[in-house]
RODO-292080 format. One record per residue (C-alpha): x, y, z. Coordinates in nm, 2 decimals, always signed. Layout:
BEGIN
px; py; pz
X; Y; Z
...
***
This chain:
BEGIN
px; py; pz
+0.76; +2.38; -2.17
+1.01; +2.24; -1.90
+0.79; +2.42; -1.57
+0.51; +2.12; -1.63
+0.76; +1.88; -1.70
+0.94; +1.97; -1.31
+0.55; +2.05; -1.17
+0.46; +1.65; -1.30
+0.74; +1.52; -1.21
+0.77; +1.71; -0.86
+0.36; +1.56; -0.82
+0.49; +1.19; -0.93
+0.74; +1.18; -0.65
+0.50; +1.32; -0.42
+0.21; +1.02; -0.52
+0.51; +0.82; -0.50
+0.60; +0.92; -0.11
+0.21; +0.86; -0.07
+0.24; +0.55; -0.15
+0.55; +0.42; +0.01
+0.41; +0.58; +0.35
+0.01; +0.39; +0.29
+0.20; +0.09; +0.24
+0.42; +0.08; +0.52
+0.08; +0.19; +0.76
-0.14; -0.06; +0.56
+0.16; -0.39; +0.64
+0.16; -0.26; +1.01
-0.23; -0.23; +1.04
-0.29; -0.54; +0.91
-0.03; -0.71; +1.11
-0.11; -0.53; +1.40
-0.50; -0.66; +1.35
-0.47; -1.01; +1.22
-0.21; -1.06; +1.55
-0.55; -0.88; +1.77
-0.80; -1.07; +1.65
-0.58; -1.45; +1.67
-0.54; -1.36; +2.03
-0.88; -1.25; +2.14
-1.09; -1.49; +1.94
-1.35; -1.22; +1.88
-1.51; -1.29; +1.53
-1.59; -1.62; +1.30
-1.33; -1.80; +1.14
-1.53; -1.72; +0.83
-1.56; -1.37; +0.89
-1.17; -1.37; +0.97
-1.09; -1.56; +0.64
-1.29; -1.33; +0.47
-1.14; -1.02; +0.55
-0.76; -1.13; +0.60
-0.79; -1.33; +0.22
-0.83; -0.94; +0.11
-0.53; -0.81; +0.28
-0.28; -1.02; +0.03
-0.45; -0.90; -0.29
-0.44; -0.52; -0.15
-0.10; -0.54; -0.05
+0.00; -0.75; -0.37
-0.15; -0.47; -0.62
-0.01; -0.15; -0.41
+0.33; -0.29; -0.38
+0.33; -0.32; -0.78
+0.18; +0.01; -0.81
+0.48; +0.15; -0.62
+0.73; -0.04; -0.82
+0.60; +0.12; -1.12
+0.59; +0.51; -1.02
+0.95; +0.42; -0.91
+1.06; +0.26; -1.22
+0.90; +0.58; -1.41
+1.04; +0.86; -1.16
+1.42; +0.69; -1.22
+1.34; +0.67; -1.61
+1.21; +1.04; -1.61
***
């Protein structure tokens, strides 16, 4: 009964190094391309407004996500 208890927890921590990694790529991506696109003027305000108002709720919902496998992993 305790080996699945190690083998879940062992898999948490690894979703939870998953997801500290994607969102440490997914802040510098998005900052690397909202910075890309302001300079070179390449696309329609619209279109720009568009894609960068998805970037917040993205960020907002993996950065909670995190908290909580966190939270859990310290409780286990």
């Amino acid at each position: 009964q305790r080996f699945p208890t190690e083998k879940a927890y062992f898999i948490a921590k690894e979703v939870a190094t998953t997801e500290r990694t994607y969102l440490k790529d997914l802040e510098v991506i998005t900052s690397w391309f909202q910075s890309a696109v302001s300079k070179e003027d390449c696309m329609p305000e619209s279109l720009k407004n568009l894609i960068f108002s998805n970037f917040e709720p993205l960020h907002k919902f993996h950065t909670g996500f995190l908290k909580e496998i966190e939270q859990r992993l310290a409780l286990w």
